[in-house]
Biopython code that builds the backbone (N, CA, C, O; Angstrom):
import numpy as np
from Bio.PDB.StructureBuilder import StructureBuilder

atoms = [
    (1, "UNK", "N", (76.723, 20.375, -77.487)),
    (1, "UNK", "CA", (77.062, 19.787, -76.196)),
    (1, "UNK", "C", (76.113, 18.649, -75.838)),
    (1, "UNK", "O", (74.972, 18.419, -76.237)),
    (2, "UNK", "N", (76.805, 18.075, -75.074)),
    (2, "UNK", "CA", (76.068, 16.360, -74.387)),
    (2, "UNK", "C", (75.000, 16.865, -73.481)),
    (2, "UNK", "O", (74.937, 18.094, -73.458)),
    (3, "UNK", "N", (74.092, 16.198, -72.683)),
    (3, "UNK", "CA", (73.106, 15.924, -71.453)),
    (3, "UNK", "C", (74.181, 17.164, -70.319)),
    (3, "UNK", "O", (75.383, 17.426, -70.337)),
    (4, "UNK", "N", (73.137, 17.623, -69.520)),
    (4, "UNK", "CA", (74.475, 17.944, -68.459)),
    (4, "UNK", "C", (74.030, 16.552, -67.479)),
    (4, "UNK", "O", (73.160, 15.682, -67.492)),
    (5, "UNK", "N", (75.451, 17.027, -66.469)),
    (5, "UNK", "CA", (75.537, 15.883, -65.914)),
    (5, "UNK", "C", (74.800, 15.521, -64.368)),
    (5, "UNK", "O", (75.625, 15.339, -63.474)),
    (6, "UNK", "N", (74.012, 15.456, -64.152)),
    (6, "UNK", "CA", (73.262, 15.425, -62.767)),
    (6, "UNK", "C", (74.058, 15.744, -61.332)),
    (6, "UNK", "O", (75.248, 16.047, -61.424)),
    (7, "UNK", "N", (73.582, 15.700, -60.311)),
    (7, "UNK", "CA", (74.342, 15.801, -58.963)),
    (7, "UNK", "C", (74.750, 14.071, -58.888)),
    (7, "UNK", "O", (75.920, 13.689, -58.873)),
    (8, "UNK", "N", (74.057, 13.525, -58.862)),
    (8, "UNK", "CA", (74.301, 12.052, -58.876)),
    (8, "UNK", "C", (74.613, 11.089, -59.889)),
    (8, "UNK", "O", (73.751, 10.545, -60.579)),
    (9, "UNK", "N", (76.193, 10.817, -60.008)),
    (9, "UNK", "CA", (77.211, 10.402, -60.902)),
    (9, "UNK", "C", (76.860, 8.549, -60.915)),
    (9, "UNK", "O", (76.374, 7.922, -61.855)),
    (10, "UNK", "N", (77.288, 8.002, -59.568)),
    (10, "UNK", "CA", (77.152, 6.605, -58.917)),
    (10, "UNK", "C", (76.882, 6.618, -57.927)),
    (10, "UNK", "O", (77.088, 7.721, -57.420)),
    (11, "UNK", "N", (76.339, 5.656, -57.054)),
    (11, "UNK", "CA", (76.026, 5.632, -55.585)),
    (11, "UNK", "C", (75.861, 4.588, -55.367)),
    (11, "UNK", "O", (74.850, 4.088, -55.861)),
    (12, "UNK", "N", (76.619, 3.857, -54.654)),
    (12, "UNK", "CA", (76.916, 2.106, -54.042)),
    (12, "UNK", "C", (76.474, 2.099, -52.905)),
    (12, "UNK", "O", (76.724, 3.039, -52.150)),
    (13, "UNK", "N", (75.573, 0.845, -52.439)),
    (13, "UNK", "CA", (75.533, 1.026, -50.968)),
    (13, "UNK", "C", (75.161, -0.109, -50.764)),
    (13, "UNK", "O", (74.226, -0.697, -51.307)),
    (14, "UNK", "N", (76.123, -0.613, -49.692)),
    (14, "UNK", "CA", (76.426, -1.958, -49.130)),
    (14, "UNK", "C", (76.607, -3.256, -50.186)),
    (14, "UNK", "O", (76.028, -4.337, -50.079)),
    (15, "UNK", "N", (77.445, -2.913, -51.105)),
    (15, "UNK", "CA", (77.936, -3.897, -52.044)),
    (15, "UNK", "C", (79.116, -4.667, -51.800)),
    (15, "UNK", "O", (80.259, -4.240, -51.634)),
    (16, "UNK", "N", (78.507, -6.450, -51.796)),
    (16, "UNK", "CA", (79.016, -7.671, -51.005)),
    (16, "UNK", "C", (79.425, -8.570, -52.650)),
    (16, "UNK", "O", (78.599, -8.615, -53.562)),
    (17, "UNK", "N", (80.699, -9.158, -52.743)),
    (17, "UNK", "CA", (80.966, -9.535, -54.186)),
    (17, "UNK", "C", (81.786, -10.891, -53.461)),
    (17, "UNK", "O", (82.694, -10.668, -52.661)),
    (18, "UNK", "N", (81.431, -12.145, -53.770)),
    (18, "UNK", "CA", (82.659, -13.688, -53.301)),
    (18, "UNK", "C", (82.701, -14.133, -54.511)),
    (18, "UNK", "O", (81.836, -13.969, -55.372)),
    (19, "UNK", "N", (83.641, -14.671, -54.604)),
    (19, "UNK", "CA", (83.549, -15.780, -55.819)),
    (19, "UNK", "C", (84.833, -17.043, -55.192)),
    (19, "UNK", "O", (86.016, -16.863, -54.906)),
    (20, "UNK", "N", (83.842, -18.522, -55.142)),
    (20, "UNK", "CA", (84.340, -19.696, -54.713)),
    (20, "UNK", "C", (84.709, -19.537, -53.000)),
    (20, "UNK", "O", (85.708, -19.925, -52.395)),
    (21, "UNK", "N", (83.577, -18.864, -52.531)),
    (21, "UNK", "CA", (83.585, -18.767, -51.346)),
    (21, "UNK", "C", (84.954, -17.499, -50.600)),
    (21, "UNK", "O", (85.091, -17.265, -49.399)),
    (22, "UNK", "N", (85.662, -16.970, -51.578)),
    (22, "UNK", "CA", (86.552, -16.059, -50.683)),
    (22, "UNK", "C", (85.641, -14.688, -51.475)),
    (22, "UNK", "O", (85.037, -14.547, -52.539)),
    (23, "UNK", "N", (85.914, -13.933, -50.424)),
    (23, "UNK", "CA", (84.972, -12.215, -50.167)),
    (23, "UNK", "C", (85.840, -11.226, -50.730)),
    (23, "UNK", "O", (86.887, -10.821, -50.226)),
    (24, "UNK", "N", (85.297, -10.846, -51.878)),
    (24, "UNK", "CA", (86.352, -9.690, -52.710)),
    (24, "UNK", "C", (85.510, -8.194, -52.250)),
    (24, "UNK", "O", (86.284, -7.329, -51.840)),
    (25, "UNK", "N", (84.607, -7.954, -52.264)),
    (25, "UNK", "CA", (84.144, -6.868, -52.016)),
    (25, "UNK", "C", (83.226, -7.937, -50.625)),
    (25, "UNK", "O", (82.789, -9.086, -50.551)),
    (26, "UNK", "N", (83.347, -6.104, -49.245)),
    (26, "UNK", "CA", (82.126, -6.712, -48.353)),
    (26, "UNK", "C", (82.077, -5.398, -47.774)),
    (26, "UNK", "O", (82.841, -4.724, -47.083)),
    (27, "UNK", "N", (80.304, -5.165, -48.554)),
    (27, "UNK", "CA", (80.254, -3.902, -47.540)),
    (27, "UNK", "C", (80.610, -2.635, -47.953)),
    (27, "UNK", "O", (80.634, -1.794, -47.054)),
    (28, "UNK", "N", (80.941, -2.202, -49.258)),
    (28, "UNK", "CA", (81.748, -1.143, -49.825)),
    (28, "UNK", "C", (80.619, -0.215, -50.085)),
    (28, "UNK", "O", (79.885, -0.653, -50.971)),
    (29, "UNK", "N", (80.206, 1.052, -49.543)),
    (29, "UNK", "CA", (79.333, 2.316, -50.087)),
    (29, "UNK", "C", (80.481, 2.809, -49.944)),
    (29, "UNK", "O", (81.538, 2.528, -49.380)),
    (30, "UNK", "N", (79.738, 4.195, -51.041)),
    (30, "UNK", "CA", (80.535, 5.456, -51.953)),
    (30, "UNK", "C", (79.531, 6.151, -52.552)),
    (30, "UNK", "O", (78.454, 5.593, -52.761)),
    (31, "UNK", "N", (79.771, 7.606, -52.947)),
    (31, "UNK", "CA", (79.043, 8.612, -53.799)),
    (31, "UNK", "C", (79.855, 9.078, -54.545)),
    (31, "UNK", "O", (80.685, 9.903, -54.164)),
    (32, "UNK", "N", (79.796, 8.755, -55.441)),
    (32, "UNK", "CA", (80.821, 9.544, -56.417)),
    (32, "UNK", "C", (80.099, 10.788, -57.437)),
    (32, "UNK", "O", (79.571, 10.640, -58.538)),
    (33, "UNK", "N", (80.306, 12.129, -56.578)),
    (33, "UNK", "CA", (79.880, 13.303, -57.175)),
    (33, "UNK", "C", (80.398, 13.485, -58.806)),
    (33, "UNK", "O", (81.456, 13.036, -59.246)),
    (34, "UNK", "N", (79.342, 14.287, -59.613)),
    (34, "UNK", "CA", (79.947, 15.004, -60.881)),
    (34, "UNK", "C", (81.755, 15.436, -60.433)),
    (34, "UNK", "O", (82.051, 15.551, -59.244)),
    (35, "UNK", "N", (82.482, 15.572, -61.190)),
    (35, "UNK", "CA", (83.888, 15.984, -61.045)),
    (35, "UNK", "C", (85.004, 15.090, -60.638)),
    (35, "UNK", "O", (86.199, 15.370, -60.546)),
    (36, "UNK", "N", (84.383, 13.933, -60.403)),
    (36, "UNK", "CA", (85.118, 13.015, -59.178)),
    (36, "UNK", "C", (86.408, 12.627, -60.021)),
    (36, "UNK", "O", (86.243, 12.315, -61.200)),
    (37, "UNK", "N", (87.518, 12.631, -59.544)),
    (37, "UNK", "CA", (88.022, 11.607, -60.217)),
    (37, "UNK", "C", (88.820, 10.445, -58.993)),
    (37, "UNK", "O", (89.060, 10.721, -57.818)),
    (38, "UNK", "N", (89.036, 9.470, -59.512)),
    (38, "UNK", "CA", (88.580, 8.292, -58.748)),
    (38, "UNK", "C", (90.029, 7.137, -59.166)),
    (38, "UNK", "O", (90.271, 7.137, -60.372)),
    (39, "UNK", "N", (90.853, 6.308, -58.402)),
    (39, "UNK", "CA", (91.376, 5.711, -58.699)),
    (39, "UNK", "C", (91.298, 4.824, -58.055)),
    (39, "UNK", "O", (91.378, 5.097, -56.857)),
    (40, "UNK", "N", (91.109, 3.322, -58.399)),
    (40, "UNK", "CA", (91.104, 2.081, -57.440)),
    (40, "UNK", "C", (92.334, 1.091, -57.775)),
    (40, "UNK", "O", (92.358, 0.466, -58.836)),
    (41, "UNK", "N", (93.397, 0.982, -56.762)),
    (41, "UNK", "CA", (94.495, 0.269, -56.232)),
    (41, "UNK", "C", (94.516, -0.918, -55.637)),
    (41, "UNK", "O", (94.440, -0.909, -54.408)),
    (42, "UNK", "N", (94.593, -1.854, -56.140)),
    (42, "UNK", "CA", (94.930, -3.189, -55.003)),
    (42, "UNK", "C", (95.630, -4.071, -55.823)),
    (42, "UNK", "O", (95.643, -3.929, -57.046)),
    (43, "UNK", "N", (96.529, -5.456, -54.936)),
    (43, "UNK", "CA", (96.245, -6.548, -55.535)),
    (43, "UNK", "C", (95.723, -7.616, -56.509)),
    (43, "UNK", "O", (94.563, -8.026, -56.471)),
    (44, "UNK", "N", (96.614, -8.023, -57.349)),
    (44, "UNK", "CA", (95.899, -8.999, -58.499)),
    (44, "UNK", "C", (94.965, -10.230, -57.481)),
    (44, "UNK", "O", (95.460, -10.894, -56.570)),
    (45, "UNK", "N", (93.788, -10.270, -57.862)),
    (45, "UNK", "CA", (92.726, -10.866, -57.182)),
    (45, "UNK", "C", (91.782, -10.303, -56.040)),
    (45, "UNK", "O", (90.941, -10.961, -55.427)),
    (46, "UNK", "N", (92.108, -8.831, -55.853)),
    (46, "UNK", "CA", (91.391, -8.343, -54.911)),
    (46, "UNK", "C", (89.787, -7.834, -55.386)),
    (46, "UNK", "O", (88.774, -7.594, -54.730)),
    (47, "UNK", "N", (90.050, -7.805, -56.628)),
    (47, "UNK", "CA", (88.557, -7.358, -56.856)),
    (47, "UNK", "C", (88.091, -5.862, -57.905)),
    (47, "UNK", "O", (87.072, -5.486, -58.485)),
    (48, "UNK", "N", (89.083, -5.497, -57.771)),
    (48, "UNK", "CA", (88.973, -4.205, -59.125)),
    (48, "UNK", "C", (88.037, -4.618, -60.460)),
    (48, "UNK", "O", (87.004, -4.003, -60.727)),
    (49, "UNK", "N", (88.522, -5.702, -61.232)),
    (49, "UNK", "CA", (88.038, -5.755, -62.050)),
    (49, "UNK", "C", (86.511, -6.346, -62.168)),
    (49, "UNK", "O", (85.676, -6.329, -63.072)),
    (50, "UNK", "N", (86.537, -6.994, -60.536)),
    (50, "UNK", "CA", (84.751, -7.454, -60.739)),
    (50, "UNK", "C", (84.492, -5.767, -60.367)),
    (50, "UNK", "O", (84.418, -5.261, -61.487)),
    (51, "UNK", "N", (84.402, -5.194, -59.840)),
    (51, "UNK", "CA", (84.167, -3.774, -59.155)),
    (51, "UNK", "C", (83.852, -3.441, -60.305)),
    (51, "UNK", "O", (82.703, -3.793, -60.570)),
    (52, "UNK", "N", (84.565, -2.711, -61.428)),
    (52, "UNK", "CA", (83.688, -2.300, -62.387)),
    (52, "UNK", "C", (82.760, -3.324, -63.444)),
    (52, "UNK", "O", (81.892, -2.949, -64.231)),
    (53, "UNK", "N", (83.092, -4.307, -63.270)),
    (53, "UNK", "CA", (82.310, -5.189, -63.886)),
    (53, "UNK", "C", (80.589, -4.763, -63.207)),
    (53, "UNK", "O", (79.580, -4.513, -63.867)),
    (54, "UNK", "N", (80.708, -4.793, -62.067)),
    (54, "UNK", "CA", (79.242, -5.016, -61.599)),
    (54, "UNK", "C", (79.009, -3.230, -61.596)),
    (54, "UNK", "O", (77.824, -2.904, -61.521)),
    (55, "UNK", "N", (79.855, -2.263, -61.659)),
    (55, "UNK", "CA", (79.351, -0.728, -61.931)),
    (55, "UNK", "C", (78.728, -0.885, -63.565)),
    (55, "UNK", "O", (77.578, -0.484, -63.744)),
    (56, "UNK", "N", (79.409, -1.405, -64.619)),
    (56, "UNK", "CA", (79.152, -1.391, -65.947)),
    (56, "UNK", "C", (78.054, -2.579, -66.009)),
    (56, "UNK", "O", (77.701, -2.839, -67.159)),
    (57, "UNK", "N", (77.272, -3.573, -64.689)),
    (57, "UNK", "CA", (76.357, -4.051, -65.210)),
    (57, "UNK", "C", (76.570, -5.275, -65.847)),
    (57, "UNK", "O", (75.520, -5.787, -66.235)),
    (58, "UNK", "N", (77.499, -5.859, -66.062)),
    (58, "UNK", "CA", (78.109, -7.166, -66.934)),
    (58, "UNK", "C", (78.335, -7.984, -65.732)),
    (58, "UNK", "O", (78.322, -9.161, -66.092)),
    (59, "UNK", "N", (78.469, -7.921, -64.894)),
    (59, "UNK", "CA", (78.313, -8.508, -62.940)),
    (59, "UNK", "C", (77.513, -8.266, -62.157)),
    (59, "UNK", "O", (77.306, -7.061, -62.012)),
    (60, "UNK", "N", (76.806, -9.086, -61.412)),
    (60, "UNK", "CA", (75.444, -8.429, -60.613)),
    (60, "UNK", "C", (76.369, -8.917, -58.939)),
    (60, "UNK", "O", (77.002, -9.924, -58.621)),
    (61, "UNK", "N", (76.149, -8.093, -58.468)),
    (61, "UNK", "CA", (76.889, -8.008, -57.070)),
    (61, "UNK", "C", (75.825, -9.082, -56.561)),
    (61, "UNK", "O", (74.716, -9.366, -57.012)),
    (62, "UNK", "N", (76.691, -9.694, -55.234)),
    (62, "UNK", "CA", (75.664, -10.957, -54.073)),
    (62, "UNK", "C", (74.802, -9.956, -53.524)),
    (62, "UNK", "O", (73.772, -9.879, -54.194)),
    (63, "UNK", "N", (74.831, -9.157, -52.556)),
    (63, "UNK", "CA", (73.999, -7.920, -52.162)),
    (63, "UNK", "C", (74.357, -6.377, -52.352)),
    (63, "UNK", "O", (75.358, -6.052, -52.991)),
    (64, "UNK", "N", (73.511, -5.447, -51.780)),
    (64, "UNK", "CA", (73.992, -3.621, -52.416)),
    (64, "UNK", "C", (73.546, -3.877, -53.517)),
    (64, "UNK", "O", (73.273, -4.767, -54.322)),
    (65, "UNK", "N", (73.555, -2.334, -53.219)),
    (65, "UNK", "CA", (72.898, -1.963, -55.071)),
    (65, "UNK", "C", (73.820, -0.687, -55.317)),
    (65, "UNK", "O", (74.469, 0.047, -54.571)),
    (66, "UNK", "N", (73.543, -0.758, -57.012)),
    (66, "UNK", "CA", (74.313, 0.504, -57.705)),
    (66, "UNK", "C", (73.455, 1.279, -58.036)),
    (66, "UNK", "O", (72.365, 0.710, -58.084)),
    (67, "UNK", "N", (73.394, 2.722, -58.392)),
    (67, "UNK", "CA", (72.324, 3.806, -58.394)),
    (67, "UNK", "C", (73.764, 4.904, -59.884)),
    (67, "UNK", "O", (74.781, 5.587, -59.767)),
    (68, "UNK", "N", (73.298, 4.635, -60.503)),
    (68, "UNK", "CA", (73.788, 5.607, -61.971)),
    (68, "UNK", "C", (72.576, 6.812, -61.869)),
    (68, "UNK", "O", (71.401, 6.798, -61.500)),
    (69, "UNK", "N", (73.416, 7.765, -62.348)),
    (69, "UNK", "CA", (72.313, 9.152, -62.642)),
    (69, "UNK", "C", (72.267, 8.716, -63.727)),
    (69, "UNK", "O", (72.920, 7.786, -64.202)),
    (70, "UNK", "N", (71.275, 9.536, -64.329)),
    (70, "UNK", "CA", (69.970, 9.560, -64.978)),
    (70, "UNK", "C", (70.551, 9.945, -66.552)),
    (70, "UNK", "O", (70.012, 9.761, -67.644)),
    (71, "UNK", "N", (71.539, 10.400, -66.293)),
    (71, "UNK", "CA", (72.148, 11.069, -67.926)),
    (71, "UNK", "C", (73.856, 10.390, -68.101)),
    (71, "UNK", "O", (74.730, 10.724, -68.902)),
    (72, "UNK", "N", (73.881, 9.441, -67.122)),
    (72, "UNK", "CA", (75.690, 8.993, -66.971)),
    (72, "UNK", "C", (75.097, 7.477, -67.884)),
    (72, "UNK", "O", (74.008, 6.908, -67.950)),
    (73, "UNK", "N", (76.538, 7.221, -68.529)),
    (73, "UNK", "CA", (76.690, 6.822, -69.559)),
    (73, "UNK", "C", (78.233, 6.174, -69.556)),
    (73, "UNK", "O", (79.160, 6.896, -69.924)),
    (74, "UNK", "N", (78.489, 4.810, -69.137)),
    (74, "UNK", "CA", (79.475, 3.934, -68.648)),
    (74, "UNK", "C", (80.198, 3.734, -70.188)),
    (74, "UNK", "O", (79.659, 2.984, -71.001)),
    (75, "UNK", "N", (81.354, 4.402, -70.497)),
    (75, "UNK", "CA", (82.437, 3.427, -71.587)),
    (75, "UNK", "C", (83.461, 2.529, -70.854)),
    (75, "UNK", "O", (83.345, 2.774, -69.653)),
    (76, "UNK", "N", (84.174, 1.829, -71.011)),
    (76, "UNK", "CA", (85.039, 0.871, -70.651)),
    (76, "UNK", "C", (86.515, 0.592, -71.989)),
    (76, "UNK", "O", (86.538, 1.127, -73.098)),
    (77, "UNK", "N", (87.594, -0.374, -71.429)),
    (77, "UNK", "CA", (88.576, -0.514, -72.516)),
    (77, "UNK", "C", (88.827, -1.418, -71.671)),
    (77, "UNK", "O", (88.944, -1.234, -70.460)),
    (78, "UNK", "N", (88.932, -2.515, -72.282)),
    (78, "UNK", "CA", (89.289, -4.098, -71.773)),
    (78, "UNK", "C", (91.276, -3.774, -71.250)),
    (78, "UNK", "O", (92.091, -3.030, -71.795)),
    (79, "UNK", "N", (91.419, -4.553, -70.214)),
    (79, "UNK", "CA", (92.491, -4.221, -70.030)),
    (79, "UNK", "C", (93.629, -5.266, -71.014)),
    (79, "UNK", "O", (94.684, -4.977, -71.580)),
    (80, "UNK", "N", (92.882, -6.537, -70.908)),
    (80, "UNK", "CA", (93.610, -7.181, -72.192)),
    (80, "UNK", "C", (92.875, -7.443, -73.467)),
    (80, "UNK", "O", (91.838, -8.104, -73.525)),
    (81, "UNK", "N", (93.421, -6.933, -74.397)),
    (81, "UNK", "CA", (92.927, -7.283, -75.874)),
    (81, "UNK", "C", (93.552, -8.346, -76.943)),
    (81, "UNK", "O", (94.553, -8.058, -77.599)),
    (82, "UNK", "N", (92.900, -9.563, -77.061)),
    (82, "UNK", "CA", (93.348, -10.254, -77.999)),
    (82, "UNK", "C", (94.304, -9.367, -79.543)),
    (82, "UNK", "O", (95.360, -9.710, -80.075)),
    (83, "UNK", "N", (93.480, -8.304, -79.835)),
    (83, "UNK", "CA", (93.127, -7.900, -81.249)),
    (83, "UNK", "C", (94.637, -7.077, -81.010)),
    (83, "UNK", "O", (95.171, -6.748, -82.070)),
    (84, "UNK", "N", (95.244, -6.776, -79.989)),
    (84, "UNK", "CA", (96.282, -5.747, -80.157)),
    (84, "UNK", "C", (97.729, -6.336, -80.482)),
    (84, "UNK", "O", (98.683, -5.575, -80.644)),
]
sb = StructureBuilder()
sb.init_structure("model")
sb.init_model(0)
sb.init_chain("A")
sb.init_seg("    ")
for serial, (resi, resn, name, xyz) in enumerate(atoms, 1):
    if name == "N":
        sb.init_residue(resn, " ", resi, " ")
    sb.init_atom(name, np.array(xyz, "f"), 0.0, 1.0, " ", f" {name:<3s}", serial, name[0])
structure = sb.get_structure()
């Protein structure tokens, strides 16, 4: 078996995201406990994909910070793939 998994999964707080002056994220905290499961819904251009961009670290948010436990361990799957 893997690491177990801590009480603290992610933890956002007060994360502010613009790009070319319009505001995709403003202000967004969350805790996302061990067990969570989690779905994010919106609009093409609303911001999903910077959202995990800046959880996985490949995006650094304008302000807020992200807080990963200590044994969590981010995979990803591009939503478009050249190679397919």
């Amino acid at each position: 078996p893997g690491e177990r998994l801590g009480d603290k999964v992610i933890e956002v707080k007060n994360l502010t995201k613009s790009f070319d002056g319009r505001v995709l994220i403003d202000d967004l905290s969350f805790n996302m406990p061990k067990g969570a499961i989690v779905g994010i819904i919106g609009a093409n251009g609303a911001g999903k994909s910077t959202l995990f961009k800046m959880l996985s670290g490949t995006e650094q948010p304008d302000s807020g910070t992200i807080e990963m436990g200590d044994t969590v361990k981010l995979a990803s799957v591009e939503q478009f793939r050249d190679s397919m």
